[in-house]
C-alpha positions as CSV (number, residue, x, y, z in Angstrom):
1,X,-45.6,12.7,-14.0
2,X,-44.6,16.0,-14.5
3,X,-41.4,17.0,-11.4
4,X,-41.9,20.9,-10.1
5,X,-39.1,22.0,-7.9
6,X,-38.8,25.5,-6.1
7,X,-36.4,28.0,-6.9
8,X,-34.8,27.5,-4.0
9,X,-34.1,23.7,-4.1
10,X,-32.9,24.8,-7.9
11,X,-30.8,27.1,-6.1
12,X,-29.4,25.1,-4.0
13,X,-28.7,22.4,-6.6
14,X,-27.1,25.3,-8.3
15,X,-24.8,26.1,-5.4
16,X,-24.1,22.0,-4.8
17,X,-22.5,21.7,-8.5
18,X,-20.5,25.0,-7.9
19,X,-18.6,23.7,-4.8
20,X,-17.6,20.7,-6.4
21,X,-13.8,21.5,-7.5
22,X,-12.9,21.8,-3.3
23,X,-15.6,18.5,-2.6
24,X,-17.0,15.5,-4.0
25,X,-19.9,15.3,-3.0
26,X,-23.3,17.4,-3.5
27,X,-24.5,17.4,0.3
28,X,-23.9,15.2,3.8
29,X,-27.0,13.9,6.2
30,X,-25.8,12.0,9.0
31,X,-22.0,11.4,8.4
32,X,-23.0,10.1,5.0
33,X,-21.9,12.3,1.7
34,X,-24.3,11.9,-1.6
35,X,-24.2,12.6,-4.6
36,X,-27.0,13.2,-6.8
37,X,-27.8,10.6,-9.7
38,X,-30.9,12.1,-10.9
39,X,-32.6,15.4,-10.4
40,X,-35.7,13.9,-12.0
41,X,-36.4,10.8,-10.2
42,X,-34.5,11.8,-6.9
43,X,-31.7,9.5,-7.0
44,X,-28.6,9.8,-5.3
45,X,-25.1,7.3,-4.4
46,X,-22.7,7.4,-1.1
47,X,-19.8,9.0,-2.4
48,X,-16.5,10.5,-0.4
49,X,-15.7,13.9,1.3
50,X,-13.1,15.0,0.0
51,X,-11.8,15.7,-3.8
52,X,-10.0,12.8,-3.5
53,X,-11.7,9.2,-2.0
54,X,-8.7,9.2,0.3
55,X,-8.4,12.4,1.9
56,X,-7.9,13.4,5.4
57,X,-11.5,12.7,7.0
58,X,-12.3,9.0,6.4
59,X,-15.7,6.9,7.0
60,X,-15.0,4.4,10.2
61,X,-16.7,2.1,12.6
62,X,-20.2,0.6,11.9
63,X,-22.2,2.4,9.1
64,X,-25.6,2.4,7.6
65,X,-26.3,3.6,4.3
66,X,-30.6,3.6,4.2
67,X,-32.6,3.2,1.7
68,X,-33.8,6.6,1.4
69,X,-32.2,10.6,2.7
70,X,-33.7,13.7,3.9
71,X,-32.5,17.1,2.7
72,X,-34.4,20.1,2.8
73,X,-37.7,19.4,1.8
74,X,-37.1,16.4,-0.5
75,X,-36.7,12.4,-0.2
76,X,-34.0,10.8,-2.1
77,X,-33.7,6.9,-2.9
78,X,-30.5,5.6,-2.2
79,X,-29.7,3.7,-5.2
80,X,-25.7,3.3,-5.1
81,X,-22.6,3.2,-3.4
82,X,-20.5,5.5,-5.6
83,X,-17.0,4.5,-7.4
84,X,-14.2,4.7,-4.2
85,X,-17.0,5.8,-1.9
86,X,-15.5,4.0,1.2
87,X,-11.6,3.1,-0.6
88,X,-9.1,3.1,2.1
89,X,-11.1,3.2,5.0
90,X,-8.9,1.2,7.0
91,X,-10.9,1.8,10.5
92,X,-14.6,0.8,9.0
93,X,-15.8,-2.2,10.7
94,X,-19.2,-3.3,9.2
95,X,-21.4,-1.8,6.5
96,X,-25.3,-2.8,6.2
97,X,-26.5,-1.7,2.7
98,X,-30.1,-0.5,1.9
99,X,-32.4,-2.5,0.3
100,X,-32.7,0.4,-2.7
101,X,-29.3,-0.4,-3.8
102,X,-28.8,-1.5,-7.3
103,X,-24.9,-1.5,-7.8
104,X,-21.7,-1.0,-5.5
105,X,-19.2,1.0,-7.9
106,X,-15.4,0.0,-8.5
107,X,-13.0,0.1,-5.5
108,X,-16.0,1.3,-3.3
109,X,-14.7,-0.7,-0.8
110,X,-11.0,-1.2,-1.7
111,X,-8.6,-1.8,1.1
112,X,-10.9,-1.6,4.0
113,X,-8.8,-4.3,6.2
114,X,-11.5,-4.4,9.1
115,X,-14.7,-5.3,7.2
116,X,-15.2,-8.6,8.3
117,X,-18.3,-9.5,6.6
118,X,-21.0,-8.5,4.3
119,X,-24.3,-9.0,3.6
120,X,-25.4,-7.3,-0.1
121,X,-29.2,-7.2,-0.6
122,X,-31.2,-8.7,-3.2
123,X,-31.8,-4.9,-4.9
124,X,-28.1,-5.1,-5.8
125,X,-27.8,-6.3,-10.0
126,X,-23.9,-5.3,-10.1
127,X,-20.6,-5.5,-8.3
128,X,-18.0,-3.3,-10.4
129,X,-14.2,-3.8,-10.6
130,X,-12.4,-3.7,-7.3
131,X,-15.3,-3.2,-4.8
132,X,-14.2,-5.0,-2.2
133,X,-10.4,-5.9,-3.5
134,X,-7.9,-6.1,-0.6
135,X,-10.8,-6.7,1.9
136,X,-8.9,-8.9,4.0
137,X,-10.5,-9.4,7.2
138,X,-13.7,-10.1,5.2
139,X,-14.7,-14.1,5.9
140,X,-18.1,-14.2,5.0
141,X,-20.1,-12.7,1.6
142,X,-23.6,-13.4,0.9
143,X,-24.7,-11.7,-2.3
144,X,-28.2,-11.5,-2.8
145,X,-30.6,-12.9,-6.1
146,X,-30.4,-9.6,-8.5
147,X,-27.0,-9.5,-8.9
148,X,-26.3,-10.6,-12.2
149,X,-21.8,-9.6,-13.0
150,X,-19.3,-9.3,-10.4
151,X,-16.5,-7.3,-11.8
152,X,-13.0,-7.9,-12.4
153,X,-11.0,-8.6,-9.4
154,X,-14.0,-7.3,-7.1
155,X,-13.1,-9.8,-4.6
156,X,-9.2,-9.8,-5.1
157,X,-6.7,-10.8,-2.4
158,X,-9.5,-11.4,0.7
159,X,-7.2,-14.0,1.7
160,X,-9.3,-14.6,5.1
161,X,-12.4,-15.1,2.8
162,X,-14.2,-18.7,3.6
163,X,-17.3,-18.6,2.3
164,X,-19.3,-17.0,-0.3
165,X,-23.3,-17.6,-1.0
166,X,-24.5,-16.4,-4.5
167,X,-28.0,-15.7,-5.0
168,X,-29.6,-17.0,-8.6
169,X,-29.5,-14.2,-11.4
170,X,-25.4,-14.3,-11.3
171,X,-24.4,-14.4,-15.1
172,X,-20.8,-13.6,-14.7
173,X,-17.2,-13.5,-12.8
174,X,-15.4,-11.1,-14.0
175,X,-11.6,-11.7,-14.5
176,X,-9.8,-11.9,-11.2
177,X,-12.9,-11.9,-9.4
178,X,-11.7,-14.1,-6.5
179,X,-8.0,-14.5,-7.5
180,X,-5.7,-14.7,-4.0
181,X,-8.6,-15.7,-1.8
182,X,-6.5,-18.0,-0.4
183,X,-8.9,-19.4,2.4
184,X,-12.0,-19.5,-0.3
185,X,-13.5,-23.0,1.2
186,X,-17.2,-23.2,-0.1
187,X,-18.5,-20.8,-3.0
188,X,-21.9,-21.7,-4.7
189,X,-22.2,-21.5,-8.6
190,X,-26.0,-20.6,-9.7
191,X,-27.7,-22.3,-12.5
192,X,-27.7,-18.7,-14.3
193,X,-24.0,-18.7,-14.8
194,X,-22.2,-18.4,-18.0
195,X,-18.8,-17.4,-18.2
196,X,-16.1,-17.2,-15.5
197,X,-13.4,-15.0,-16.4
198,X,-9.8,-15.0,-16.3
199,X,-7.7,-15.8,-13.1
200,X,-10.8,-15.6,-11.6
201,X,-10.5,-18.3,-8.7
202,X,-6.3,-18.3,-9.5
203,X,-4.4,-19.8,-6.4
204,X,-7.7,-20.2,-4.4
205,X,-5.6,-22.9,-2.4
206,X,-8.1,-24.3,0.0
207,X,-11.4,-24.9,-2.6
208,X,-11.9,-28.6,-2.2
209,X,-14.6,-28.9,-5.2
210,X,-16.0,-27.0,-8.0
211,X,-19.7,-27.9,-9.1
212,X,-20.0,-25.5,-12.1
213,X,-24.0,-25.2,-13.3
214,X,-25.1,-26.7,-16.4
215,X,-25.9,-23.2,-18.1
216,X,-22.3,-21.9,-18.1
217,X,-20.5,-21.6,-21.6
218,X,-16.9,-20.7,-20.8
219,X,-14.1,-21.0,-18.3
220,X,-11.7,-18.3,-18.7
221,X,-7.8,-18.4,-19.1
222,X,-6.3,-19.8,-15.6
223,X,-9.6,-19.3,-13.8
224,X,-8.7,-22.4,-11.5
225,X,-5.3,-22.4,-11.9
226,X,-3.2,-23.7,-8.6
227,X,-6.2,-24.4,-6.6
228,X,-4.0,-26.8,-5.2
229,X,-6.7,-28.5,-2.8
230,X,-9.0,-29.0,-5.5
231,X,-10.2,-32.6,-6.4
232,X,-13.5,-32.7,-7.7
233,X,-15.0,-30.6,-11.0
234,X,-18.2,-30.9,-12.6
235,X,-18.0,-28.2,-15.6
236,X,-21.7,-28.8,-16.4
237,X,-23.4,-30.1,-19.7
238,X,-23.4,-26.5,-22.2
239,X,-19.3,-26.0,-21.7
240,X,-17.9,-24.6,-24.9
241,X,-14.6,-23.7,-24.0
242,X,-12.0,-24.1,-21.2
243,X,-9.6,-21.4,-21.5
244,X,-5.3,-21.7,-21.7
245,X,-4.1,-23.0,-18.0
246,X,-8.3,-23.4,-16.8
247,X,-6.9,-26.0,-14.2
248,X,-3.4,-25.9,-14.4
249,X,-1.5,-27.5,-11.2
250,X,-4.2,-28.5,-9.6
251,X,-2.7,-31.7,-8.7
252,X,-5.4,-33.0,-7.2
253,X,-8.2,-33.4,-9.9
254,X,-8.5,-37.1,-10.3
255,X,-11.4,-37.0,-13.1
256,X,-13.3,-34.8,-15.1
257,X,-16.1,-35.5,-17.1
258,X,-15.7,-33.4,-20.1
259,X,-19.2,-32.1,-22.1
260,X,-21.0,-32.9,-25.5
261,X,-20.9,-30.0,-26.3
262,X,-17.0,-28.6,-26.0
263,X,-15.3,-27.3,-28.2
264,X,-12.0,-25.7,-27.3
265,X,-9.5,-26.1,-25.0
266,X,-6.8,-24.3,-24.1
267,X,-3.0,-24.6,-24.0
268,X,-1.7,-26.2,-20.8
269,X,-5.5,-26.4,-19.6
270,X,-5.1,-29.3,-17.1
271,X,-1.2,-29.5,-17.2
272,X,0.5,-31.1,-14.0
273,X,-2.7,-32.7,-13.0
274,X,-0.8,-35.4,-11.4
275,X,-3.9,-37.3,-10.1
276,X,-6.1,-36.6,-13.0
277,X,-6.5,-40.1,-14.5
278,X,-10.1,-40.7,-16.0
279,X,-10.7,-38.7,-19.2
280,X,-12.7,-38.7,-22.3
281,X,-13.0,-36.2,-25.1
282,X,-16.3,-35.7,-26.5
283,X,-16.9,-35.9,-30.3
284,X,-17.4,-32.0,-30.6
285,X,-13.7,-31.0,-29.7
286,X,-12.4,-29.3,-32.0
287,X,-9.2,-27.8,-31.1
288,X,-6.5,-29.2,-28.4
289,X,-4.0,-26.6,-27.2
290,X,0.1,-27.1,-27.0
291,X,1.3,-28.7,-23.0
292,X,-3.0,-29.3,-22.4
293,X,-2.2,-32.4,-20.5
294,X,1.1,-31.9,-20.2
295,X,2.6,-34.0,-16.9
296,X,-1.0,-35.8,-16.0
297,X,1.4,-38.2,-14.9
298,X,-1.6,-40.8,-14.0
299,X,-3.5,-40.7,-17.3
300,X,-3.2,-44.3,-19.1
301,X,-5.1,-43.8,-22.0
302,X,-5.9,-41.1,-24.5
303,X,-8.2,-41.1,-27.6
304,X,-8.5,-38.0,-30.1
305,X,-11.6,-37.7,-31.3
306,X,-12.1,-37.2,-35.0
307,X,-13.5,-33.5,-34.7
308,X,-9.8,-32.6,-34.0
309,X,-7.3,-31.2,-36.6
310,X,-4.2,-30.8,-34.6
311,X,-2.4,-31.5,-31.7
312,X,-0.5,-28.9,-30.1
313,X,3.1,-29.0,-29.1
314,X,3.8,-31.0,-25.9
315,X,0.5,-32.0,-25.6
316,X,1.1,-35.1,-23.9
317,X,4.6,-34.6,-22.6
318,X,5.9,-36.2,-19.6
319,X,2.6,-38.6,-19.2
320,X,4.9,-41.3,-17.7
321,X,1.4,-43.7,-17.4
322,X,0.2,-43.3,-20.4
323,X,0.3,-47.0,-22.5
324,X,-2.4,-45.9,-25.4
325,X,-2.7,-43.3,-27.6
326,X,-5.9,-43.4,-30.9
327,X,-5.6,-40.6,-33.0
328,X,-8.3,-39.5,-35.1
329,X,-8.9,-39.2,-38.9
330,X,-9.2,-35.5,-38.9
331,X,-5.8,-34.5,-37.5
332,X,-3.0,-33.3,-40.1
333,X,-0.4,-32.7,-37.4
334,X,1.0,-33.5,-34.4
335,X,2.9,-31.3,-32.6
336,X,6.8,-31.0,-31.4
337,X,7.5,-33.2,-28.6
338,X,3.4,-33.8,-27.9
339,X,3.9,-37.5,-26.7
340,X,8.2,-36.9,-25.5
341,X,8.2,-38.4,-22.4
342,X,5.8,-41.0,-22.2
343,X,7.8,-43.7,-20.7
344,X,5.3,-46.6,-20.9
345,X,3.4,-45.9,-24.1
346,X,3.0,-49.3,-25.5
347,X,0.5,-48.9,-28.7
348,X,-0.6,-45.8,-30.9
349,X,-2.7,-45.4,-33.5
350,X,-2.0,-42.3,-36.3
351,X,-5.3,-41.5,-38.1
352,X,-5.7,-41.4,-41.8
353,X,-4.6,-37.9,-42.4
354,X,-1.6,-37.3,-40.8
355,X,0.9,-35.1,-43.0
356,X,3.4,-34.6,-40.0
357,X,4.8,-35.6,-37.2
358,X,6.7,-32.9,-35.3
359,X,10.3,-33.6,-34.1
360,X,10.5,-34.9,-30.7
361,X,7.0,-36.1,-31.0
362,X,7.8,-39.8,-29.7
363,X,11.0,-38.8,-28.5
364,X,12.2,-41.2,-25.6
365,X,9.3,-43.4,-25.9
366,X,11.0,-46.5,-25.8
367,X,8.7,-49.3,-25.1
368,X,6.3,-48.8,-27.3
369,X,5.5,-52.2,-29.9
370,X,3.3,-51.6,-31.7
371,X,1.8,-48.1,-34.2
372,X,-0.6,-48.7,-36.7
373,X,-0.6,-45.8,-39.2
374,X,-4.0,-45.4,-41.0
375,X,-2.5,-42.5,-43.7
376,X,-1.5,-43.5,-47.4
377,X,0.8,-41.2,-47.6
378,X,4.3,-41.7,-44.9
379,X,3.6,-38.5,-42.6
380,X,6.8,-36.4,-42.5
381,X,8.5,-36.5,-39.4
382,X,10.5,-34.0,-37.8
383,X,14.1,-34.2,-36.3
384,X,15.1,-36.6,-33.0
385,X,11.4,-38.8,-33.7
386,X,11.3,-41.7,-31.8
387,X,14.3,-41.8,-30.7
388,X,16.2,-44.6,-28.2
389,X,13.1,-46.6,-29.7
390,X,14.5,-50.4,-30.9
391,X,13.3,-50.0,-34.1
392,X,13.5,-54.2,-34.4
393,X,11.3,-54.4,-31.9
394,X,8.5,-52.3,-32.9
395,X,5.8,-54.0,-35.1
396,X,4.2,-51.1,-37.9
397,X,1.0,-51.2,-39.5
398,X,-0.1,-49.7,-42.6
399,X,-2.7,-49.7,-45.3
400,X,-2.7,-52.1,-48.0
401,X,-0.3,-51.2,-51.1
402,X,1.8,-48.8,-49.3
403,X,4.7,-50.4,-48.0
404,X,7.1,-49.5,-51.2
405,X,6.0,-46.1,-49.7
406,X,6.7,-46.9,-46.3
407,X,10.4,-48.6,-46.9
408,X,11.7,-45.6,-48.6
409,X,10.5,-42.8,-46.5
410,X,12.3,-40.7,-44.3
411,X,12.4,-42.5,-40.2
412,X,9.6,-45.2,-41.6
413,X,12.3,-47.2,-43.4
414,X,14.3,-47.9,-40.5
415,X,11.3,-50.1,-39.1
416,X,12.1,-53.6,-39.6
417,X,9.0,-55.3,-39.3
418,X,6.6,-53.5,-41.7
419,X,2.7,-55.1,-42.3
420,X,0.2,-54.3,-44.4
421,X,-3.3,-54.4,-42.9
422,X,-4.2,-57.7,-44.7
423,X,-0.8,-59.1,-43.3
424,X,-0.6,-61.4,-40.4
425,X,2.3,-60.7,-38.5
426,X,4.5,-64.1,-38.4
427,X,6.5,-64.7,-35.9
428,X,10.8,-65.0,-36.4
């Protein structure tokens, strides 16, 4: 359908766009300043006064933005709240947003200490960057089921912010979504999730458990990280990646039940889980960042899964529980100082294609008996390996025909009792 428009609403139009260097908005109905979106399908946003979002005449109290505006003899649709719209608007109380909404612009809603709850309707797909950042009187969010992204840091530092209800098209967090929100209790995760971003529950301090959906893909860099209160995490069956320092300090964790389908994780993911003591790594890991498990200081077993080629420095460090370690055939390295620490180790296993072990690697591990080495070849082994170990009592394994190898290499020749794999050990 074909728009007409008199030449005096064309005028008009004319005269809105020529004002805006002293204004920033196109025209004002009811204490509420618009811009127009679109001439052709009468669209418009809430926008500021002023030139700038925080000049001298800000929006206060209780306001209602509708779902449709008056001016001269045409109806607009409100379909937005405009980019710093309401930003600073330290005296606005409550806002109720019109169900012709479709996206809430970045900072629209930044700083605005006395907003104490809100309620976004189900017209809304988008929450951009900032929109309700600093927010902290707000408690209570319920966001309604067309929202599919909340932007980075929308929700940042609403440290009275309990609870938030998530309606069921949500596809992503952005980073730093709902870092700071200190007081964050409950928060529900919608089976249409896929990625959480960076930082984006970081030091979330009272979130008691996480029950991630079974659709999401990947958990960004420190998106968890000091949610000290935090105890119990499902991450969901499709997980492909949990990002460097995911769960970091969150000393509470005492399980996690880790996906078929993973593939990565990060450095220091779950370092100083101190409770975390229940863990198996699936067959599809691939790669194991440096510190991952660093301090888990109640884990007593590990096994590395085949699909891994290398363990990252300190992987392992400081595990004062730990009493097993198996690692797997596909691993060429392990990392400086990846077991140093590990108090109680008692009995590890070095898969078949180890080519090095880095220095400080077993470093004051001193009660381990027994390592069975599965690799033809003596790894090489870095500076300060296994040291205060009592090397005479410490029973080694290796393949058949390769002790002459074994007695003559580098750290493996100071290993008194050395037994081929068709050996018995006898006892002295």
């Amino acid at each position: 359908m074909k728009h007409r428009y008199s030449a005096s609403f064309l005028l008009f139009l004319s005269g809105f766009f020529a004002f805006l260097p002293l204004a920033a908005y196109d025209f004002e109905v009811g204490k509420l300043y618009y811009n127009i979106t679109s001439v052709s399908d009468l669209t418009v946003e809430v926008t500021y006064r002023d030139k700038t979002y925080n000049g001298p005449t800000l929006y206060s109290g209780d306001v209602v933005i509708p779902n449709v505006v008056k001016f001269g003899n045409r109806t607009f649709t409100v379909v937005g709240i405009g980019s710093n719209a309401f930003n600073n608007c330290s005296a606005l109380k409550s806002v109720r947003i019109g169900n012709g909404v479709k996206s809430i612009g970045s900072n629209a809603f930044f700083n605005c200490r006395r907003l104490t709850a809100i309620d976004i309707p189900s017209s809304v797909e988008a929450i951009y960057d900032g929109a309700f950042c600093n927010c902290d009187g707000l408690t209570n969010v319920t966001i309604g089921n067309a929202c599919q992204m909340i932007g980075a840091e929308a929700f940042r530092g609403c440290s009275s912010l309990m609870q938030v209800r998530i309606g069921n098209s949500l596809r992503t967090i952005g980073n730093n979504a709902f870092q700071y929100c200190s007081n964050l209790r409950n928060i529900n995760f919608p089976s249409t999730l896929q990625h959480i971003g960076h930082n984006a529950f970081h030091n979330c301090q009272r979130l008691t458990s996480v029950n991630l959906p079974a659709g999401l893909l990947t958990i960004g860099n420190s998106a968890f990280e000091e949610c000290l209160s935090l105890s119990s995490v499902n991450v969901g069956r499709s997980l492909q990646s949990i990002g460097n320092s995911a769960f970091e300090s969150c000393a509470k964790i005492t399980g996690v039940r880790l996906p078929a389908t993973l593939k990565t994780i990060g450095s220091s993911a779950f370092e100083g889980c101190l409770r975390l003591d229940n863990l198996v790594l699936p067959d599809s890991l691939a790669s194991i960042g440096g510190s991952a498990f660093e301090n888990c200081t109640s884990l007593g077993a590990i096994v590395i899964p085949h699909s891994v080629t290398s363990i990252g420095s300190s992987f392992m460090r400081g595990c004062r529980a730990l009493k097993t370690v198996v690692i797997g055939d596909q691993v060429t390295s392990i990392g400086q100082s990846s077991f140093s620490g590990c108090s109680r180790l008692e009995s590890v296993v070095i898969g078949r294609n180890v080519a090095y072990i880095g220095s400080f690697a077993f470093d004051n591990c001193n009660k381990v008996t027994r390592i069975e080495l599965l690799c033809e070849t003596p790894p090489a082994v870095g500076y300060d390996n296994f040291s205060n170990l009592q090397f005479t009592m410490v029973d080694l394994y290796i393949p058949i025909n390769c002790k002459s190898r074994y007695k003559v290499a580098f750290m493996w020749e100071k290993f008194a009792f050395i037994y081929e794999s068709n050996e018995k050990k006898t006892q002295d």
